[in-house]
C-alpha positions as CSV (number, residue, x, y, z in Angstrom):
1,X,0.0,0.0,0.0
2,X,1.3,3.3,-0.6
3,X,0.8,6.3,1.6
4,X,2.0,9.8,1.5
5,X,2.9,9.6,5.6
6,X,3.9,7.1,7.6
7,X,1.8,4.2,10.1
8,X,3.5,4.5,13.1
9,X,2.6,1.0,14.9
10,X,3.8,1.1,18.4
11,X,3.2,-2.2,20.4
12,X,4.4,-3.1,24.3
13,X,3.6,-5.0,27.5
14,X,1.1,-2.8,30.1
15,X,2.8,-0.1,31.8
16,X,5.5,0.4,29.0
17,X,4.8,3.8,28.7
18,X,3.5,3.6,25.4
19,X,0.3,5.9,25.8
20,X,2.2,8.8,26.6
21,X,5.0,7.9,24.1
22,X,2.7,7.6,21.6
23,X,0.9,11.0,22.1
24,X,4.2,12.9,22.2
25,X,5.7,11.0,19.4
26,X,2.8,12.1,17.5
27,X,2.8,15.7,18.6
28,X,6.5,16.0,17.1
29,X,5.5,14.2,13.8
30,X,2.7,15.8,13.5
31,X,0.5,13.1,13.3
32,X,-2.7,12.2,15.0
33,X,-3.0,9.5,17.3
34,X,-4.9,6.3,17.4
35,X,-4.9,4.6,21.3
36,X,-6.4,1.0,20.1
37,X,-6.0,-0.4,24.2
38,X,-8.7,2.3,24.4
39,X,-11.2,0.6,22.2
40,X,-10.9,-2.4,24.2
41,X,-11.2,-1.0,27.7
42,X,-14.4,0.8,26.5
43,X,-15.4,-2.6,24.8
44,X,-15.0,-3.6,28.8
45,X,-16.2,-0.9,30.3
46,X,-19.3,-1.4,28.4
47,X,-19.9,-5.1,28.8
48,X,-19.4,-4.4,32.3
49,X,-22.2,-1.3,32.3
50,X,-24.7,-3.6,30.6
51,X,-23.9,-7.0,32.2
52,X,-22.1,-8.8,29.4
53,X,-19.4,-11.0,31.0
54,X,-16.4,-10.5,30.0
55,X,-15.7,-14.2,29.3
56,X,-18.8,-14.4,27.2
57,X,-16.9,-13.8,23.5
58,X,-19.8,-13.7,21.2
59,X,-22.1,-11.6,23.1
60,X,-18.6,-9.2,23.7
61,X,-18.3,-9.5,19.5
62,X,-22.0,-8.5,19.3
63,X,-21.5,-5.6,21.2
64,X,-19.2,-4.4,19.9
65,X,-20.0,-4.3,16.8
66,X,-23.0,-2.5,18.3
67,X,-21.0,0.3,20.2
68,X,-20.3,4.0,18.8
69,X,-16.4,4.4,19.5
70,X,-14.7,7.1,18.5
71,X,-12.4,9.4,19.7
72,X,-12.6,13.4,20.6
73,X,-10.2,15.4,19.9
74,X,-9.1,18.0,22.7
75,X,-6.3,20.4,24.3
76,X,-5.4,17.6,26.4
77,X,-5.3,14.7,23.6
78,X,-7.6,12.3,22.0
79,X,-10.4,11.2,24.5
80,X,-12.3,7.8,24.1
81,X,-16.3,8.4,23.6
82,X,-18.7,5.7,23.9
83,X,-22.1,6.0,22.5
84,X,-21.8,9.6,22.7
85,X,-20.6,10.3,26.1
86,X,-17.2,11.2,27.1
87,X,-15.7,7.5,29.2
88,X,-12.0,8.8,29.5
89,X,-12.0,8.7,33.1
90,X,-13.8,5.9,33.8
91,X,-11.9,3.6,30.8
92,X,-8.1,4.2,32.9
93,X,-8.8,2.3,36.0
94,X,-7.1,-1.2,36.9
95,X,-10.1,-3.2,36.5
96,X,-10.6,-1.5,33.0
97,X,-7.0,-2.3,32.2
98,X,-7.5,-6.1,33.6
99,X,-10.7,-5.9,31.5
100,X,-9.1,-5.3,28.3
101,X,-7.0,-7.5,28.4
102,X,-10.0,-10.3,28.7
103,X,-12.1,-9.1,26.6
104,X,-9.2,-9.3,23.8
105,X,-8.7,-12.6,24.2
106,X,-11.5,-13.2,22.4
107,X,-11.7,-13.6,18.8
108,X,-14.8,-12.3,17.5
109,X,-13.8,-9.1,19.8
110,X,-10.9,-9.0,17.4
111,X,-12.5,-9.0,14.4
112,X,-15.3,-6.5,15.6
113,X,-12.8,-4.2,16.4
114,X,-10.3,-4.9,13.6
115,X,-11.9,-3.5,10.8
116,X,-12.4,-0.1,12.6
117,X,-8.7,-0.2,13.9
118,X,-7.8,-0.2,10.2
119,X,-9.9,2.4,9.2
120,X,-8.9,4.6,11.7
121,X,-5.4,4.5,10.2
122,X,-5.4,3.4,6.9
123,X,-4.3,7.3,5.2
124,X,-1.2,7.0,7.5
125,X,0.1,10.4,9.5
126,X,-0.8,8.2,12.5
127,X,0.3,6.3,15.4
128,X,-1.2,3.6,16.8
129,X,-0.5,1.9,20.0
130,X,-1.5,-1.4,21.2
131,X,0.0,-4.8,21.5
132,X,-0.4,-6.4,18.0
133,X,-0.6,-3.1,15.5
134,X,2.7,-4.3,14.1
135,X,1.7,-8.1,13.6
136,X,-2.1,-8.3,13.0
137,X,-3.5,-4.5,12.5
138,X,-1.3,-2.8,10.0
139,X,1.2,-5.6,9.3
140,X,2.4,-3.4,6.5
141,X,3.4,-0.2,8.7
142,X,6.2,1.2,7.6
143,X,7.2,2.2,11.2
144,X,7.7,-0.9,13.8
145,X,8.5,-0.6,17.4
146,X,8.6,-2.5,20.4
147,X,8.4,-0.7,23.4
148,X,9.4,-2.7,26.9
149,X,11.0,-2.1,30.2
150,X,11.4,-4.3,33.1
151,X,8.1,-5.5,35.1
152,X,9.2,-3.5,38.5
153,X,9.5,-0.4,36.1
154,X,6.4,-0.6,34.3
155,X,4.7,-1.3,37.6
156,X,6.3,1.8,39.6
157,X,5.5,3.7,36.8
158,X,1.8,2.6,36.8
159,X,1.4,3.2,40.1
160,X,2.5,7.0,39.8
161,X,0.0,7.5,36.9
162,X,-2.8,6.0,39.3
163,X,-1.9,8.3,41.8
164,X,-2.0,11.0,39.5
165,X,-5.4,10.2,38.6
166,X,-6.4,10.0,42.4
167,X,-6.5,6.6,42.5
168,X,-5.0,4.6,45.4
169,X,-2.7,1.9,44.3
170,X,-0.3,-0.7,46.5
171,X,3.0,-1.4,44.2
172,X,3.0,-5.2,45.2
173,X,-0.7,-5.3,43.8
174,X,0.3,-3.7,40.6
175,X,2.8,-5.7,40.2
176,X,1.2,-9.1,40.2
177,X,-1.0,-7.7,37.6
178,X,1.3,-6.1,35.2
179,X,3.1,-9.8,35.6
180,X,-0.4,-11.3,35.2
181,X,-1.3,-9.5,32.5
182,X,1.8,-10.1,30.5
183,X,1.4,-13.8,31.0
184,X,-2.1,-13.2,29.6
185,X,-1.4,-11.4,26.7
186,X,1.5,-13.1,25.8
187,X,0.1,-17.0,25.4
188,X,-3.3,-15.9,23.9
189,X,-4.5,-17.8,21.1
190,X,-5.8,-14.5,19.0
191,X,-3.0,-12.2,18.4
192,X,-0.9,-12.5,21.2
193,X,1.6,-10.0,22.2
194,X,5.4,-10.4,20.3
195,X,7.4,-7.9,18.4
196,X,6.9,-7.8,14.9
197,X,9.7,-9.3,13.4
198,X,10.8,-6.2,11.6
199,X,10.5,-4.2,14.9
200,X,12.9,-2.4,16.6
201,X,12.9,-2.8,20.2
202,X,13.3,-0.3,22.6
203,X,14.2,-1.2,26.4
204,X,12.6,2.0,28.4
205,X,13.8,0.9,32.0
206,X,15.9,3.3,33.3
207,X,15.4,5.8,30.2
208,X,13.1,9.3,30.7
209,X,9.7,9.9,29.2
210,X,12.0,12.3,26.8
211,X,15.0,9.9,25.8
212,X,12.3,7.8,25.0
213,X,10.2,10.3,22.8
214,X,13.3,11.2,21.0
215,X,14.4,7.6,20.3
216,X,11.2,6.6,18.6
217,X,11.4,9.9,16.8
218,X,14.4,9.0,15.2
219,X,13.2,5.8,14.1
220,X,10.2,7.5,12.5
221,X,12.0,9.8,10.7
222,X,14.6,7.4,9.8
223,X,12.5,5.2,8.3
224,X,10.7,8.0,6.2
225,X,14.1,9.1,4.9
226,X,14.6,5.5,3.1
């Protein structure tokens, strides 16, 4: 496929930083940004609203397929609508995190929400964050990369952005998720998270938000000068 700008596809483990990387990465490129792990904690947040278990993968396929999900552009960044109504807040919690990472183990959640993934991103001048952009969404991007950092990192980190938020948070419990979670998301049998093959990986622990930013930059803009 060929595109005047670039698809930035920039997939990690939870707590890799890669929501805020991905927003500043796309402020400097100048690109707008797609936050897929949003979709999927909506998808959650939803099911959970309207009593739709999140082990129940049809009915979570049906619905969303039925949802309105889009996302509203503001000062502060894109913000996840559902139906209408700003869910933001309520989508970056730790049950909606745990509850996106259920409700994507499921494949017909994966194909409801594919398709709309894609479109989202299929002019390029984007970047998309998730955990299988790279491999399964936009397989062809012509940016790839890998974003990681150690489990106690990603999980001190986490715990600062919770407490940012107002929301109490004990490390040890964050922890056991994050390790949880990567377990999870790692042996699915729908698009589980690896690199892309093509990827380049980039090891955040012990790196700042802006070494980080400026790394993934340079990639970008490597890549576009081939």
């Amino acid at each position: 496929m060929s595109r005047a700008r670039a698809v930035v596809a920039l997939d990690g483990p939870a707590g890799a930083g890669k929501s805020t990387v991905a927003r500043q990465v796309a402020d400097a490129l100048g690109y707008v940004l797609v936050d897929t792990g949003a979709l999927y904690r909506g998808l959650a947040l939803a099911a959970k609203e309207r009593g739709v278990s999140w082990e129940d993968g049809p009915a979570l396929g049906a619905l969303a397929g039925a949802l309105d999900l889009r996302f509203e552009a503001t000062a502060g960044g894109p913000r996840l609508c559902l139906d209408g109504a700003d869910r933001e807040d309520a989508i970056r919690t730790l049950e909606m995190g745990d509850g996106a990472s259920r409700v994507s183990r499921h494949p017909e959640v994966r194909d409801a929400l594919l398709g709309l993934q894609r479109a989202l991103g299929q002019d390029g001048g984007v970047v998309l964050e998730g955990r299988d952009i790279g491999t399964v969404v936009f397989p062809d991007a012509e940016v790839k990369v890998f974003l990681t950092a150690s489990a106690e990192a990603r999980a001190e980190r986490r715990v600062k952005d919770l407490e940012a938020r107002g929301q109490v948070a004990a490390f040890d419990e964050v922890l056991a998720g994050i390790v949880e979670r990567d377990e999870r998301d790692s042996s699915r049998a729908v698009a589980p998270l690896v690199p892309a093959p093509d990827a380049v990986h980039v090891d955040t622990t012990g790196m700042t938000l802006e070494q980080v930013v400026a790394r993934v930059v340079e990639i970008a803009r490597g890549a576009a000068a081939r």
